[in-house]
Structures are given as structure tokens and as C-alpha cells.
C-alpha positions in Angstrom: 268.4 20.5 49.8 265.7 22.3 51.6 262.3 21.0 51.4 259.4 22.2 52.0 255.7 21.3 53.1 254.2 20.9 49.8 250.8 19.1 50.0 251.3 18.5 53.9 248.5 20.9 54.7 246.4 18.6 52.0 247.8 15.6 54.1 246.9 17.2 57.9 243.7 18.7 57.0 241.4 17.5 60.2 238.4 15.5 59.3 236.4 18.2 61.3 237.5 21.1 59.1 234.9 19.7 56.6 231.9 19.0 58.8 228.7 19.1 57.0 225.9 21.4 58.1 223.2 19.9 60.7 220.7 17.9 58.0 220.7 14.7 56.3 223.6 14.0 53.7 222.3 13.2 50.1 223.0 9.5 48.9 223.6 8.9 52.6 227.2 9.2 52.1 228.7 10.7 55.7 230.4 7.5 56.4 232.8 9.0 53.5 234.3 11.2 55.8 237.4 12.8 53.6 239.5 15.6 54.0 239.3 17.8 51.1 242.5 17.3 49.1 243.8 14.1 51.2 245.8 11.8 47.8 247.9 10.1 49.5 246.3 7.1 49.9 244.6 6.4 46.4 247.0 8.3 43.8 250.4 8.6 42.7 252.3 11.2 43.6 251.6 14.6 41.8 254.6 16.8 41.1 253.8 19.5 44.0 255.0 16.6 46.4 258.6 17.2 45.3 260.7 19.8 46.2 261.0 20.9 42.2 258.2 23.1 42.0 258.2 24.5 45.7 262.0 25.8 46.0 261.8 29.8 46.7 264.9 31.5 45.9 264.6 33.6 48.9 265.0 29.8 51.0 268.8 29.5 49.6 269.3 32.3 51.4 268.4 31.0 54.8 271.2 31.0 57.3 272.6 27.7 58.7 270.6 27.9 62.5 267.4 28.8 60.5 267.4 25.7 58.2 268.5 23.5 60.7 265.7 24.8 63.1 263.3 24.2 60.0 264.5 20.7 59.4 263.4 19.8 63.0 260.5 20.8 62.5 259.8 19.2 59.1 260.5 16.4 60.5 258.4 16.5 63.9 255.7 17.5 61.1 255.9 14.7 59.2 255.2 12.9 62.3 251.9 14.7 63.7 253.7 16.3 66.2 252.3 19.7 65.3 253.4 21.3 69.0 256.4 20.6 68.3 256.6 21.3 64.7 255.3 24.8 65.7 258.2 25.5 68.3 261.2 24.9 65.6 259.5 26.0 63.1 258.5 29.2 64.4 262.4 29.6 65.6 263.6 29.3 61.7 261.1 32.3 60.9 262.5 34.3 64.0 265.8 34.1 63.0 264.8 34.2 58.9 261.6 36.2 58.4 261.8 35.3 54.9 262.0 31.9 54.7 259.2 30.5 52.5 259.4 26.9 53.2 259.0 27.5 57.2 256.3 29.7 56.8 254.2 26.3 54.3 255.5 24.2 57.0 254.0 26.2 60.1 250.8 26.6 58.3 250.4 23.2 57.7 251.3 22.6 61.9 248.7 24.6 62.8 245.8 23.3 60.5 247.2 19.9 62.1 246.0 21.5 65.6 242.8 22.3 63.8 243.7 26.4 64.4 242.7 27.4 60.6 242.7 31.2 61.5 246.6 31.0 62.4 247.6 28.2 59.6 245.8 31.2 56.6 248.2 33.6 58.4 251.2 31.6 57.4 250.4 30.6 53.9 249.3 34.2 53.0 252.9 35.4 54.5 254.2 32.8 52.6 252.2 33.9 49.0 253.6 37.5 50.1 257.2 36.7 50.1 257.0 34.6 46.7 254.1 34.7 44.9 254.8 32.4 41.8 255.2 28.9 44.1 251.9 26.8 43.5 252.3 25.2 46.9 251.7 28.4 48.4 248.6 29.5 47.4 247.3 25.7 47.2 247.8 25.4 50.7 246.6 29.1 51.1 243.1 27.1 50.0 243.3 24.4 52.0 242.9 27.0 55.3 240.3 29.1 53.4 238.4 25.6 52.7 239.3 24.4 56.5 237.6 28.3 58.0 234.6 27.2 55.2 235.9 30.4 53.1 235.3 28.6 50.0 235.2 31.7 47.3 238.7 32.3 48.2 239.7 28.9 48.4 238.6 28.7 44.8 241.0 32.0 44.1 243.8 30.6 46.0 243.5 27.1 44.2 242.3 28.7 41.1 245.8 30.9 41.1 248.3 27.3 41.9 246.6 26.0 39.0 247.4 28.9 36.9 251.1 28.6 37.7 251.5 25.1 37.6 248.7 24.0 34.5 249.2 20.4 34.2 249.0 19.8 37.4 246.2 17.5 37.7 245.8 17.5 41.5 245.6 21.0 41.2 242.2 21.1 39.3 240.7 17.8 41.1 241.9 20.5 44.1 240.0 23.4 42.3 236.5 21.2 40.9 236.2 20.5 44.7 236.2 24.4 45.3 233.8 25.4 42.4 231.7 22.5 43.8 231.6 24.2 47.0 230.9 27.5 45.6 227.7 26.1 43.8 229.5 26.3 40.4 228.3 23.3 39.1 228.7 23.7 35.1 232.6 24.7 36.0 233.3 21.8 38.0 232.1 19.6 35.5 233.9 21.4 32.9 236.9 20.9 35.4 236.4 17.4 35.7 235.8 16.5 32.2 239.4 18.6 31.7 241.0 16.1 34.1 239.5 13.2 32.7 240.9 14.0 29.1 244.4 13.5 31.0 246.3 10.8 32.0 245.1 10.5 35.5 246.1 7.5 36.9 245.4 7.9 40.7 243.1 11.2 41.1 239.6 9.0 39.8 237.8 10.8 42.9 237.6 14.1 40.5 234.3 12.0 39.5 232.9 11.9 42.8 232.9 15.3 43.0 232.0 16.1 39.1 228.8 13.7 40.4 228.0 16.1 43.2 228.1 18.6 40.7 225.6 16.7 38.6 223.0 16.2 41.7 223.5 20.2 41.8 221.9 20.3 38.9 219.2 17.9 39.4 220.7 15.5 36.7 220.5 12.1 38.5 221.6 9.9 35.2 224.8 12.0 34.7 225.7 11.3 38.7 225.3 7.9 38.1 227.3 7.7 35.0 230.3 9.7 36.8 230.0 7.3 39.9 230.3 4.4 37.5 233.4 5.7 35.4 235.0 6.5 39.3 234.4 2.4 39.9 235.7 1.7 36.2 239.2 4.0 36.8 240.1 2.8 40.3 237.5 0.1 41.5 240.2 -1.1 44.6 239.8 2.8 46.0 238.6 2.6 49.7 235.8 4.8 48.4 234.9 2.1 45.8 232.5 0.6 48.5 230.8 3.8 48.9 230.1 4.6 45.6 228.6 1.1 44.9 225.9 1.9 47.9 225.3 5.7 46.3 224.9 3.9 43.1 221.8 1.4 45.0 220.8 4.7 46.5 220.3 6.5 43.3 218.5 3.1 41.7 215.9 3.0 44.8 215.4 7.2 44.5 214.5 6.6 40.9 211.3 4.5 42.0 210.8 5.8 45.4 212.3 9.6 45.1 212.7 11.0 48.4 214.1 14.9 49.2 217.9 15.4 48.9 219.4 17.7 51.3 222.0 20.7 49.7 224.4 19.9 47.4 226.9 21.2 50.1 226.6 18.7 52.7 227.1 16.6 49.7 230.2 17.5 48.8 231.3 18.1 52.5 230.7 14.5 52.8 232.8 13.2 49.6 236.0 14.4 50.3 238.8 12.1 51.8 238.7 9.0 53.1 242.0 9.2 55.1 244.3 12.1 55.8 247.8 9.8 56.1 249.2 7.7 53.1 248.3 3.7 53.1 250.9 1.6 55.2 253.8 1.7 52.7 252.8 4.9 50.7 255.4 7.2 52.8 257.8 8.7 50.5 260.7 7.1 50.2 263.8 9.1 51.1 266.7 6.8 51.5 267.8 3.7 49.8 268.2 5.4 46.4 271.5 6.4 46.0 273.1 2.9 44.7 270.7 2.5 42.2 271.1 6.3 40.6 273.3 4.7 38.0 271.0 2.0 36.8 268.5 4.9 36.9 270.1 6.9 35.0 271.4 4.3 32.3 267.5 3.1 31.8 266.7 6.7 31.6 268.6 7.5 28.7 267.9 4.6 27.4 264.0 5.5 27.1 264.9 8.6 25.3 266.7 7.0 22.9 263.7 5.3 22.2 262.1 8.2 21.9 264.5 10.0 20.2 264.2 7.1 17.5 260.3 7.1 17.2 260.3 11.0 16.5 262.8 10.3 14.0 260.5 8.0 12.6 257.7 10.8 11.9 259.0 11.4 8.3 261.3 9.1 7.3 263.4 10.4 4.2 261.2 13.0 4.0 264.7 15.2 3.5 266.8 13.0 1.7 264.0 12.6 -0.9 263.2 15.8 -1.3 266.6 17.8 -0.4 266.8 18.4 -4.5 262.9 19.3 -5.4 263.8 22.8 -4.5 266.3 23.4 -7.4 265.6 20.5 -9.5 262.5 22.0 -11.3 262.0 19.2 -14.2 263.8 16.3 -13.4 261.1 13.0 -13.7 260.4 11.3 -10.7 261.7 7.4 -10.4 259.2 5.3 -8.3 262.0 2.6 -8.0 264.2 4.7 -6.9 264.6 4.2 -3.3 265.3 8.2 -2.8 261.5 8.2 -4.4 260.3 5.7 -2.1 258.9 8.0 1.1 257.6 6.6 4.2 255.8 9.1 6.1 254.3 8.5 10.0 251.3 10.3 10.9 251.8 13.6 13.2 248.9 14.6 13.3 249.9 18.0 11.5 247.1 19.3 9.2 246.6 22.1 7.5 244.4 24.2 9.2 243.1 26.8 7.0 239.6 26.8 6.0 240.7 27.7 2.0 243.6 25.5 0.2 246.5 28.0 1.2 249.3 27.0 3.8 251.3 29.4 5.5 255.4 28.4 6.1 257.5 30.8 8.2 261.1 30.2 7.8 264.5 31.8 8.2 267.0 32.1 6.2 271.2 33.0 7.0 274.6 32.6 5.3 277.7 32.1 7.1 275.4 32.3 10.6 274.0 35.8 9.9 270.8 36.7 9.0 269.6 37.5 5.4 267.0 40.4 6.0 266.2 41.6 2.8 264.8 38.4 0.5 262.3 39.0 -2.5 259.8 36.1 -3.2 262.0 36.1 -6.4 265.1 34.7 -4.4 262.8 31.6 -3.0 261.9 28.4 -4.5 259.1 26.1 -3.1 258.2 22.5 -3.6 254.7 21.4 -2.1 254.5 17.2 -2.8 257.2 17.9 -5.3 255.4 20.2 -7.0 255.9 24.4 -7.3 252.8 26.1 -5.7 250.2 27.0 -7.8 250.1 31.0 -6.7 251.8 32.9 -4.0 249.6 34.6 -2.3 251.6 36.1 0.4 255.2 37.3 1.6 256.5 39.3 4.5 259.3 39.8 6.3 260.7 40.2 10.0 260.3 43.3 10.0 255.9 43.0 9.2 255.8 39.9 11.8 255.3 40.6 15.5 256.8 37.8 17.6 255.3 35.5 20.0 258.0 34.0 21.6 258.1 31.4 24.5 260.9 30.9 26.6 261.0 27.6 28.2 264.2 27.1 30.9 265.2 24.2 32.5 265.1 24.5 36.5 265.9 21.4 36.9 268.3 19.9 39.9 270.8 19.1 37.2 271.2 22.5 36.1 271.9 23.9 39.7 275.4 24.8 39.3 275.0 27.4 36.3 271.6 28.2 36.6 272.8 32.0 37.4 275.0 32.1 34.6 271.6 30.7 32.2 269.4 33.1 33.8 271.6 36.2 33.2 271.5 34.8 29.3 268.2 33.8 28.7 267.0 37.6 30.4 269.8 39.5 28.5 268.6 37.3 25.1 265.2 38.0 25.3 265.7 42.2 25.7 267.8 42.0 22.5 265.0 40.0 20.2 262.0 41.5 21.4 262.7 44.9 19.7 258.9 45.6 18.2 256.3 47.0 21.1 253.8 44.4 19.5 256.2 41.6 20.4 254.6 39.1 23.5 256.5 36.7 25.5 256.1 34.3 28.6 258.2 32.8 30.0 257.9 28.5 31.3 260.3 26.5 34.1 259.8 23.6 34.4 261.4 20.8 36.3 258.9 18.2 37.5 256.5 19.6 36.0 255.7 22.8 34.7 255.5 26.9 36.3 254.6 29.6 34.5 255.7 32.2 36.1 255.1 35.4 33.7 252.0 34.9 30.9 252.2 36.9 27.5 253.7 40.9 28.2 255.5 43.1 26.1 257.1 44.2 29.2 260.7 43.2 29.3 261.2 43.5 33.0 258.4 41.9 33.8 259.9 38.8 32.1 263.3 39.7 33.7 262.0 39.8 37.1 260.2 36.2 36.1 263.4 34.8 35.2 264.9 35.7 38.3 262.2 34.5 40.8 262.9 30.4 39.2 265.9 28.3 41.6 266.4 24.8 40.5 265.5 21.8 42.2 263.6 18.0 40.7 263.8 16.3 37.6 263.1 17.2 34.2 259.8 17.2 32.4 260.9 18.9 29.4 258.3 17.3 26.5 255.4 18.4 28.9 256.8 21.9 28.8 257.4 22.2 25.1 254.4 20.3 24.4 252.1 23.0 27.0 254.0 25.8 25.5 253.5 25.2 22.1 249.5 25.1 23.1 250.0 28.3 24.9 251.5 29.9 21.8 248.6 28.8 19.9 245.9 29.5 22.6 246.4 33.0 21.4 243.9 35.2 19.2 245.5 36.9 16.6 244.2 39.5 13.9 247.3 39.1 11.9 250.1 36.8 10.8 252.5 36.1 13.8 255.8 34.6 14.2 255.0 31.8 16.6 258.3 30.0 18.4 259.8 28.9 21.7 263.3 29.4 22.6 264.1 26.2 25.1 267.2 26.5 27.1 267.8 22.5 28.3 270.4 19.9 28.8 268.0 17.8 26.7 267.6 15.3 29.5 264.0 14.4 30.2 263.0 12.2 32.8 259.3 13.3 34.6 257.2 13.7 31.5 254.1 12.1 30.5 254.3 13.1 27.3 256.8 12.1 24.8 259.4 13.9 22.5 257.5 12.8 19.5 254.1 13.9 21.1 256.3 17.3 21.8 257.0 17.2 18.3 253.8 17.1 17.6 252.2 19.5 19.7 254.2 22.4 18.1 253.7 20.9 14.5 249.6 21.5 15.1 250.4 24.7 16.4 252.4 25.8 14.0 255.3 26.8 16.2 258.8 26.8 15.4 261.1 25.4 18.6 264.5 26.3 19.0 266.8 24.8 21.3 270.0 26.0 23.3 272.0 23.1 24.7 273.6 24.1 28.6 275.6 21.1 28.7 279.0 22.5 30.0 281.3 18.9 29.5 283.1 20.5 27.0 286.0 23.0 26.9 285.6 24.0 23.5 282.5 24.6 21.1 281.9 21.7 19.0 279.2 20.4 16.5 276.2 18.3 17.8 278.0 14.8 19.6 275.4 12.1 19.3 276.8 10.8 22.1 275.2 12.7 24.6 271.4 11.7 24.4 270.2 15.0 25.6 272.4 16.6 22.7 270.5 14.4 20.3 267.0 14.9 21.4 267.4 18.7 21.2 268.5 18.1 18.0 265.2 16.1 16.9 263.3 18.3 18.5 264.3 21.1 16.8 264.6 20.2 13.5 261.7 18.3 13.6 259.4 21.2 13.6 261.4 24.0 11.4 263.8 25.1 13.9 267.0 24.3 14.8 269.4 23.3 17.8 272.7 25.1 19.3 275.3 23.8 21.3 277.8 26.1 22.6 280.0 23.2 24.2 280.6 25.6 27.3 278.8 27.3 30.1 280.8 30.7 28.8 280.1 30.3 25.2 276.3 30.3 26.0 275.8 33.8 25.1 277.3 33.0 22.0 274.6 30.5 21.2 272.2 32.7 22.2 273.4 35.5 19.7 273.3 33.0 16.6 269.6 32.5 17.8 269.0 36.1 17.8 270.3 36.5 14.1 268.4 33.2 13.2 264.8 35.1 14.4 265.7 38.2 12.9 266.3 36.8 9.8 262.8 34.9 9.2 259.8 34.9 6.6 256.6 33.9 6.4 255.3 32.7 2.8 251.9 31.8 1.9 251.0 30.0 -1.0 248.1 27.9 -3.2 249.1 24.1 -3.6 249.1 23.3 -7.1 246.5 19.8 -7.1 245.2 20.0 -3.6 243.8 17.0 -2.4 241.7 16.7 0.6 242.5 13.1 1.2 244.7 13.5 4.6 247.8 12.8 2.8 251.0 13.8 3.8 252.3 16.7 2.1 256.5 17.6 2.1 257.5 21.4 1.8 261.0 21.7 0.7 262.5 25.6 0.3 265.3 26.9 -1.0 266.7 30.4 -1.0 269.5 31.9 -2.9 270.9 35.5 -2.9 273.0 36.9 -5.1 274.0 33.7 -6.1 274.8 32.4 -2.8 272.7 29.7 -1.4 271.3 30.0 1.8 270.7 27.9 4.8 266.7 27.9 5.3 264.9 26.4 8.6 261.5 25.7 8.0 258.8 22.8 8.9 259.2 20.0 6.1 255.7 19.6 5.7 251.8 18.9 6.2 249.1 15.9 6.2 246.3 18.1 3.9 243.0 18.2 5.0 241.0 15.2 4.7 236.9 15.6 3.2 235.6 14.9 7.0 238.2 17.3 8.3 236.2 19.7 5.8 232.4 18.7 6.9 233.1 19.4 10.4 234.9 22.6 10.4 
């Protein structure tokens, strides 16, 4: 495996590269000393520290001399000796001019020798040659911060965070550069951003997001974000610090005195230490004989997962699997069929008048049905047929926004080509309508996205090809981000919204969970469907519960309206990919008036069935709603 420098030019920034102008430092903090993106020491490790997000395609290509050049020098980084680090480093690049990893790892050897002007050089060849690795243009800030270039620091850092978006040390990264710039409203609005996260480990965003605060003359708000910094990590060596600025700022409020710039500020909160805590190294070795108890706890938190989203509507389908068809038949409250237990999702109808909107598709035999009437559908909202239907179109009227998430994951290395090829070759067959949009998502770790919304199908081909697997598998956070991003964008007109996720099914580096994933595209009215690569078997078969990844895929799918396909082989994959096709070119979206509307927050089932020709069909569609409650009303 070839690794690269990741946040090693964070790590080797010199102290001096942040010297604050001649002048007095407000809130007398110079003692703080810190480099400007220095974590090691306070936070846990963010997923640019692996190798997942920062593996260049063009580096598998390096020839043997030039990687083992570049792993002596990786490792003479890693121990400060930048001289040396610079000599085989330099060597891989002379005999690969290409290779990504050497060119981050240079960099970072000459900001170690405090030679900024030579360490931008490297990084910016290194943004050249691949321009979709976060690491990159990260580190490309760190120089520009080191030569005090902050505007483009803030575009270098402002780009990684664009590629890698839940990256939280990426925006603690960029409300440091908009701090710098004098941006003070958008590094608060940064920092409030990361503090709506889980971030466990980055609490210094709030030293900065109080600088930001004193740049706007707003003493009480810099106290309060120096007090929620002691209440998320009080043990941080910078703890001590912020209880003396937080004296400071009592003794200003009776005896005010004149506060230097904002700048020196800033200059003089950042880092306390540029090397990890004794014991904070990353651990390298040792691993191996415990992969299997790893990977046996692993599954067995996903099947906890797997069983809690599940949970979200249970008998939601058995209770209502005859509503559809069964227009008159009285409803028995003993009856344990009539007996639904329903877990809040936090799906609600969204609409600002009492209409919901269902897209759903509709085949027979695996092919698509294209040419449905609203005569040939029957709907049941809470058991009850709608009131009016006020809307019905076809594929044909419904532009597509469709996004394709791929596992680049390390276990996925050995027919990653093979899903690439697919998933490219897939996405020029279904986007056949110029108002069609797609982006495309890897994620291992954590999360890239490597092509936004384009109509442009070689864009997205040339995106597809630019991801090389490496890291573990954070595949919630990617449905969950995706299902955002489908929703993040403004329409004029009804849209199909769904993502296509081409997975294992094997999750183990997200923070969120599959029933939060669930979730996410439940409020965002997205439809997911899933693609299974597992390649353990020789033939096609149904779903096999006893894979877990297999059975989460499944959930997920079916849990918001869509559906899950396992091709059992790496060649049948295509296959897969072609019943998908005829699955999203066979879909609807209905809009209808529930008959007896309450706004009361209840949950609300949606049961539809079609039939054509006297053939019933199979129909994927969400199963249902939690209605608007009165507050939900008052506030919107």
C-alpha cells in the first residue's frame, strides 16, 4: 500500500510560519503558540490521516525503484529528518514525475525546513497531476498560510472541503482561513457548522470562532465560545489558556483597554504543539491478529443496526400489504395484522398544502411498465383511498436527479476496474433526457465528491475513473450526505430524486447509522437503490441473509421505496445494473389529497398497487409519512 503525506504538512508546520505582526497580542494570548492546523495532539484522527481518501490512481502506477525511494523518505519524514526526506523523495519524483504521493510528501519536507516558497511548489504540482485528492489542495493551504498568502489558503482549503464535505478538520482548517482573511461572519457560520457535528476532538474551532467574535467587537459572544471550548474538551493543553483569556475578558469589561488586530489574534491561537502527545503516533503494526475479532464485532454492530432500521415501521407491510385491493373490508383492532407499531423517522410531509407527492416504479417479470393510466393504480393513505388526485406523470415528464455513490473502499480493490467500467457504462444508458443531472460520490473513510451535478456524461465518466480504492467503508455517511445533496437542489418542477449505491454493504467508519441513512433520504424524499459487488458466489442467487452487508443493502433499500440487487458475481454485475435501468425507466410520480388529514404528527402508511391488463404488478415506493403536526404548521 502506498501512503502518502496526508496532514504531515499540518503536523510539520514550523511555529515561525505563524508569527504575529510586531504589536501586542489581544487577550495576551502569545504563549499559545500553535501551528495552524497542528490536531494531533487534542483530537481524534480525521479521515484525511488514512491513506483512503489520498490514493491517486496515477501512484499505482509508480515503478518499483520509485516507491521504494518514496518509502524512505516517508519514513525519514515521519521522523523530522526533512534533509533526508528531501533526497529520496526527490529521487522517487526523478524517476516518476507523476507520482502524487511524493510530490505531498516533499512538500511537507520542505515546510519542515521552514522553505514555504519550495513546499507551495510541490503541492501545487501535486493538485496539477490529480486535482480531486483533498490532501492536496489542504496541504496546498498550509504553504499559502505558512508564506502568510491567506486568500489562497482559504481557496486551497475552501476547495479540500468541497471534495471531502464531512470532513470536519477540513472546515475547523477553513474557519481558521476566513479568520485570517477578516471574514468574520463566515467563520462563525463555519464554526457553528462544525459544532452541529459530532466533533469529538476539533473543540479549538471555538477558539477561533472567538477571534472571529473580537473581530466584530462582540466581547460576550467570545466569551461564550471560549466557555463552550472549556465545556467540549476542558483536559486540552490550551484549556489553561482559555481560562486566563476568559479573566482577561472579565477585567477588560471594567477596565477596557485597546486590543491590537484581530490578526495577531488569530496568529496567536493556533497550535499548541506540531507532534502528536507521547502515545498519539499512529499505530501501524500489531493489528493483524486481531483483524478477525475486528471484523466479527464489526458485523456484529450492523446487525444491530440493521435491526433498529428494521424497527422504523414495524408491520407497517404486513398490515397494510391488502389495503390496496381490499377497498371495503372492516378493520379489526384485535387483530394483531391491525395492531401497527410505528418508530419515528423523522419523515414529514413537507408540503405547505395537504397533498403528498409518491414517486414509484412499477415492472412485471423485471421489465418496466411505461405506459400506466391513474386508472391502473390503487392508493391507500392510513388505510384510506385519497381524497382527490391531483397529479400524475410519467418517466418520460420527470427529469432525473440521480446520485451515484461507489464504494472505493480497500475491500473492493480487486474488481474495482470491473465496477467502474459498470457503474460509467450504467449511468450513459439512464441519463437519456438533456435535463437529467448527476454526481457522482466515493467514499471509503469518508466521503469524495469528485464530480457535482452535470448533464455531462463524460464528465462523470472521467470522475469515475479518477477514484482507486484504499480505507474502510463509511457507507451511511455517504448515503446519508448524498441524499442531502439530492435535496440541496432547487427545482421549478417535479424531479425524480434517487441514488444508485454500488457497495458490498459493509460499513465500518461511519458516524452515522443505517437507520439515520434511512432517514436522511426519507426527509429528502429520495429513492436509494442498491447494487450488491459481493463476488462469493458463482451463480446469481436471491438476497442470502447470511452475509450482513447483503442484508443491510436490502434494508436500506427497501426502507425508503427502492430496492436492492445482487448479482451473485463480479460478471453478472452489468446484469444487475440493466434491471436497475428498467426499474428507473419504469417509474411515476402520483400526487394526491389525503382523505381526513390530520395535522397531529402521526404516522401515515401509503400502500400502492398497480395492475395492467389484468396483471398485477410489482410497485417500489416509500411506505409512508408522519403528517404535519400544528407547530410544524406555525413555523413554516
Amino acid at each position: 500500500m502506498i501512503l502518502v503525506a496526508s496532514t504531515v504538512a499540518a503536523q510539520m508546520l514550523p511555529a515561525d510560519g505563524f508569527a504575529p505582526p510586531s504589536g501586542t497580542a489581544p487577550f495576551d494570548v502569545s504563549k499559545l503558540n500553535m501551528t495552524m492546523l497542528s490536531w494531533q495532539a487534542e483530537r481524534e484522527l480525521s479521515p484525511l490521516d488514512t491513506p483512503s481518501l489520498n490514493v491517486s490512481k496515477l501512484d499505482l502506477q509508480a515503478p518499483h525503484k520509485a516507491r521504494r525511494e518514496y518509502d524512505k523518505g516517508f519514513q525519514l519524514l515521519s521522523r523530522k529528518d526533512y534533509k533526508g526526506a528531501v533526497e529520496h523523495l526527490s529521487a522517487a519524483i526523478f524517476i516518476y514525475p507523476d507520482f502524487v504521493a511524493a510530490h505531498n510528501a516533499l512538500g511537507s519536507s520542505y515546510l519542515g525546513l521552514g522553505e514555504g516558497g519550495h513546499a507551495r511548489d510541490e503541492f501545487a504540482k501535486a493538485v496539477s497531476l490529480d486535482d480531486h485528492l483533498p490532501v492536496s489542495h489542504l496541504n496546498l493551504g498550509c504553504a499559502e498560510m505558512a508564506l502568510q498568502h491567506y486568500r489562497a489558503a482559504e481557496e486551497a482549503v475552501q476547495k479540500a472541503s468541497s471534495i471531502a464535505p464531512l470532513d470536519l478538520q477540513l472546515l475547523t482548517a477553513l474557519t481558521y482561513a476566513q479568520l485570517m482573511n477578516h471574514e468574520y461572519g463566515a467563520a462563525i457560520a463555519t464554526a457553528n457548522h462544525v459544532h452541529s457535528r459530532k466533533h469529538k476532538g476539533i473543540a479549538i474551532v471555538h477558539f477561533y470562532a472567538a477571534a472571529a467574535w473580537d473581530g466584530q467587537s462582540n466581547m460576550e459572544e467570545a466569551q461564550r465560545e471560549l466557555q463552550t471550548f472549556l465545556q467540549e474538551d476542558p483536559k486540552s493543553r490550551a484549556a489553561e489558556t482559555a481560562r486566563e483569556l476568559l479573566k482577561q475578558i472579565k477585567q477588560d469589561q471594567l477596565t477596557p483597554r485597546v486590543q491590537p488586530s484581530v490578526e495577531q489574534q488569530a496568529a496567536s491561537f493556533v497550535a499548541i504543539a506540531s507532534s502528536p502527545a507521547p502515545g498519539e503516533a499512529h499505530s501501524s503494526q500489531g493489528d493483524s491478529e486481531n483483524s478477525q475479532v475486528r471484523t466479527l464485532l464489526q458485523e456484529s454492530k450492523e446487525q444491530q443496526q440493521i435491526a433498529e432500521a428494521e424497527a422504523i415501521c414495524l408491520g407497517c407491510e404486513r398490515a397494510d400489504s391488502q389495503d390496496a385491493t381490499n377497498d371495503d373490508v372492516p378493520r379489526d383492532p384485535n387483530k394483531a395484522a391491525d395492531r401497527v407499531v410505528h418508530r419515528d423517522t423523522g419523515w414529514t410531509l413537507r408540503s405547505a398544502v395537504d397533498e403528498v407527492a409518491v414517486l414509484f416504479a412499477a415492472t412485471e417479470h423485471g421489465n418496466s411498465v411505461p405506459d400506466l393510466t391513474p386508472a391502473d393504480v390503487k392508493i391507500r393513505d392510513d388505510r384510506k383511498p385519497p381524497a382527490t388526485i391531483t397529479g400524475f406523470l410519467n418517466e418520460s415528464q420527470l427529469p432525473l436527479r440521480l446520485g451515484l455513490v461507489i464504494d472505493t473502499s480497500g475491500s473492493v480493490s480487486s474488481r474495482f476496474s470491473f465496477e467502474q467500467a459498470a457503474a460509467s457504462d450504467f449511468l450513459q444508458r439512464v441519463m437519456t433526457d438533456p435535463k437529467d443531472l448527476a454526481f457522482v460520490v466515493g467514499f471509503a473513510n469518508s466521503i469524495l465528491l469528485v464530480q457535482d451535478f452535470t448533464a455531462d456524461q463524460n464528465q462523470i465518466s472521467q470522475a469515475i475513473g479518477r477514484l482507486a480504492p484504499a480505507g474502510g467503508t463509511a457507507l451511511w455517511d455517504a448515503v446519508a450526505f448524498a441524499a442531502d445533496k439530492l435535496a440541496s437542489m432547487p427545482e421549478v418542477r417535479p424531479v425524480a430524486r434517487m441514488l444508485v449505491v454500488i457497495s458490498d454493504g459493509d460499513d465500518n467508519s461511519s458516524s452515522a447509522t443505517l437507520r439515520e441513512a434511512i432517514e436522511s433520504a426519507g426527509r429528502d424524499e429520495v429513492i436509494v437503490y442498491a447494487v450488491s459487488t459481493r463476488d462469493d458466489r458463482d451463480t446469481a442467487t436471491a438476497f442470502d441473509p447470511s452475509f450482513v452487508g447483503d442484508h443491510a443493502l436490502k434494508v436500506l433499500a427497501e426502507g425508503t421505496g427502492g430496492t436492492a440487487f445482487f448479482p451473485g458475481s463480479l460478471r453478472r454485475l452489468n446484469h444487475g445494473l440493466a434491471e436497475l435501468q428498467q426499474l428507473i425507466r419504469g417509474r411515476y410520480l402520483i400526487s394526491y389529497k389525503p382523505e381526513e388529514l390530520k395535522q397531529d404528527g402521526h404516522y401515515r402508511s401509503i400502500v400502492i398497487a398497480a395492475n395492467k391488463s389484468g396483471h398485477k404488478l410489482r410497485v417500489y415506493a416509500r411506505k409512508g409519512y408522519y403528517a404535519r403536526s400544528n407547530s410544524d404548521a406555525r413555523h413554516n
